[in-house]
C-alpha positions as CSV (number, residue, x, y, z in Angstrom):
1,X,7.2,58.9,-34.7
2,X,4.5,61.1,-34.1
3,X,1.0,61.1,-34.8
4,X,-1.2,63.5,-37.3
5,X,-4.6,64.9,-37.0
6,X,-7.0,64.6,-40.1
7,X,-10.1,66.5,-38.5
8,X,-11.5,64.5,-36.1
9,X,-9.5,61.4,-37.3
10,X,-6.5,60.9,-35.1
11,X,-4.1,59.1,-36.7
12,X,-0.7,56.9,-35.9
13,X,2.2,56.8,-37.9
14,X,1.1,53.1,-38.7
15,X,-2.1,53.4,-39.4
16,X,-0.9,56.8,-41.4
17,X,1.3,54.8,-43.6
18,X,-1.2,51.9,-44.0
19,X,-3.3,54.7,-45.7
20,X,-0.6,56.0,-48.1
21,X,0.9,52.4,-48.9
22,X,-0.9,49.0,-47.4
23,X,1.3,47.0,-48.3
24,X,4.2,48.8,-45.9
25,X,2.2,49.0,-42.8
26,X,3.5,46.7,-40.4
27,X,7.0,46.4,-41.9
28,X,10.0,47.5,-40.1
29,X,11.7,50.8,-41.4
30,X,15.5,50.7,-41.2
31,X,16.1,53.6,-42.8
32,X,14.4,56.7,-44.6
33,X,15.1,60.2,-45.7
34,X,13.1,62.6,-48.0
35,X,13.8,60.6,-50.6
36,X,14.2,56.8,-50.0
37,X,12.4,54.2,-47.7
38,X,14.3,51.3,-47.0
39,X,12.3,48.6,-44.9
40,X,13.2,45.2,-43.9
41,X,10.8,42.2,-45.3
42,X,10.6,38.9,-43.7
43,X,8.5,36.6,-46.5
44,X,11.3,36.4,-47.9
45,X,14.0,37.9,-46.0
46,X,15.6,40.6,-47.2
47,X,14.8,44.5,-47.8
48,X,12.6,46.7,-49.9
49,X,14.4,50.4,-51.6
50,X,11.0,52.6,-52.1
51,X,11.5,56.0,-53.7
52,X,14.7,57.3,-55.3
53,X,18.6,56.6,-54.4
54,X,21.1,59.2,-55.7
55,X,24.8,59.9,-54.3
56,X,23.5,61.8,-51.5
57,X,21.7,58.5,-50.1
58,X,24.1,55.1,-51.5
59,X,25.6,55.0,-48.7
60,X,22.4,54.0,-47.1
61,X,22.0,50.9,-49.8
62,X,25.5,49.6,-48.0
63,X,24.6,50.2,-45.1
64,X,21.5,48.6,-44.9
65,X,22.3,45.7,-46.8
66,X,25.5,44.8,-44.3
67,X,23.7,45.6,-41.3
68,X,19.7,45.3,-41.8
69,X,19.8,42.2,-44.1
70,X,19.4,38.4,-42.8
71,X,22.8,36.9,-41.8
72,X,22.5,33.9,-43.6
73,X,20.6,32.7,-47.1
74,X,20.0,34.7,-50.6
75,X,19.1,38.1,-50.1
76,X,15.7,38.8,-51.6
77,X,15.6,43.0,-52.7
78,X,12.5,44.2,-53.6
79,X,13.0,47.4,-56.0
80,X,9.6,47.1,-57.1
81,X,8.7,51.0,-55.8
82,X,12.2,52.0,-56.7
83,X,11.8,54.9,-59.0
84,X,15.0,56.0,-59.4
85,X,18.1,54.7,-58.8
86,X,21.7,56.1,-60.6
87,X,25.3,54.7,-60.8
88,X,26.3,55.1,-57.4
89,X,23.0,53.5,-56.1
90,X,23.6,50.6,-58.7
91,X,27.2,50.4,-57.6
92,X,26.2,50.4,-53.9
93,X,24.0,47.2,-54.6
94,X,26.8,45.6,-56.7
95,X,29.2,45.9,-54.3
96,X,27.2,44.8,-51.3
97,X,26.6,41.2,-53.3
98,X,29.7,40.8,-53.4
99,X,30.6,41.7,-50.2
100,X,27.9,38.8,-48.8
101,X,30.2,36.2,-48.1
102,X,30.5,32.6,-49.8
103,X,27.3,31.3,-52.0
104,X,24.6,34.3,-50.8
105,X,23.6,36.4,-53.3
106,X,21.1,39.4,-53.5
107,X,17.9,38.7,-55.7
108,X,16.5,41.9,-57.1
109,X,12.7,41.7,-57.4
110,X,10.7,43.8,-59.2
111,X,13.5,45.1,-61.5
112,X,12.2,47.9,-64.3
113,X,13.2,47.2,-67.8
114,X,15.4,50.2,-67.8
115,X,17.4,49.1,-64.9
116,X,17.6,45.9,-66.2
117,X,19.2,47.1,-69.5
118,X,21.8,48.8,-67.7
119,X,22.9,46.1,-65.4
120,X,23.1,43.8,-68.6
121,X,25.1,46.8,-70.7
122,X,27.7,47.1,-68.1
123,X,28.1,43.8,-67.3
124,X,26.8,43.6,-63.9
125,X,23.8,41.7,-64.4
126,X,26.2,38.4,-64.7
127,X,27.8,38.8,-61.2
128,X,27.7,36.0,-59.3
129,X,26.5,37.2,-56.6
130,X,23.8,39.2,-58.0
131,X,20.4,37.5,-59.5
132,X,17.4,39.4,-61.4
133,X,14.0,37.7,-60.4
134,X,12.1,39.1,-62.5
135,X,11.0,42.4,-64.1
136,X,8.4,45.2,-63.4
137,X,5.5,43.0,-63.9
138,X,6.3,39.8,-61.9
C-alpha cells in the first residue's frame, strides 16, 4: 500500500485507515475492492464484511470464508458495517455454513433488522449451520 500526503502530515496506509475507521487499524485485510472490505478478526476468530456485497463481489464472501476463516471452531462474522448485502451475497454466506464441515457454524454479529427479516422469510435463518448473535444494536 502506499502512503498519502495531507500537507505536511505524511501518512501510512495504517495510520490512514486508523483515521477513517479506528476500530480496523491493525486488522488484517484479506480482501477489498471499491466496494467491500473484508478483514480477518482474531477476538473472536472469524471475519468482518464492511461496505456493500452485490453479484459482482459474492464470490469474494466464499472465498474468504473457505480460505481466510479459522480452521477449526464457530465462525464469528461481524456484518456490523455491512450496508448492503443482496441475494447472492446472502446466498454466498449460506452456502459457506454449510460447507464448514461437522458442528462449526458461522455466527453473524451485528445483523440489521432488515437482514434479519429476510433470512427468517426464506427460511435460512434456521440453518444449522448458521446462527444470528444478535441485531444492529448488540
Amino acid at each position: 500500500m502506499g502512503s498519502y500526503h495531507m500537507g505536511a502530515l505524511h501518512l501510512g496506509y495504517e495510520e490512514l485507515l486508523a483515521i477513517e475507521d479506528p476500530a480496523a487499524a491493525g486488522k488484517e485485510i484479506i480482501y477489498q475492492d471499491k466496494q467491500l472490505v473484508i478483514s480477518r478478526t482474531r477476538k473472536p476468530a472469524g471475519l468482518k464484511f464492511a461496505g456493500e456485497i452485490d453479484s459482482a463481489n459474492a464470490h469474494a464472501i466464499t472465498q474468504s470464508l473457505a480460505s481466510g476463516a479459522p480452521a477449526e471452531g464457530d465462525v464469528h462474522l461481524d456484518v456490523t458495517q455491512l450496508r448492503f448485502i443482496d441475494v447472492s451475497g446472502i446466498r454466498a454466506i449460506v452456502s459457506s455454513a454449510g460447507n464448514l464441515g461437522e458442528d462449526r457454524r458461522i455466527l453473524l454479529h451485528g445483523l440489521s433488522a432488515q437482514l434479519e427479516r429476510v433470512l427468517s422469510i426464506v427460511g435460512w435463518a434456521e440453518a444449522p449451520t448458521l446462527a444470528i448473535c444478535g441485531g444492529e444494536h448488540e
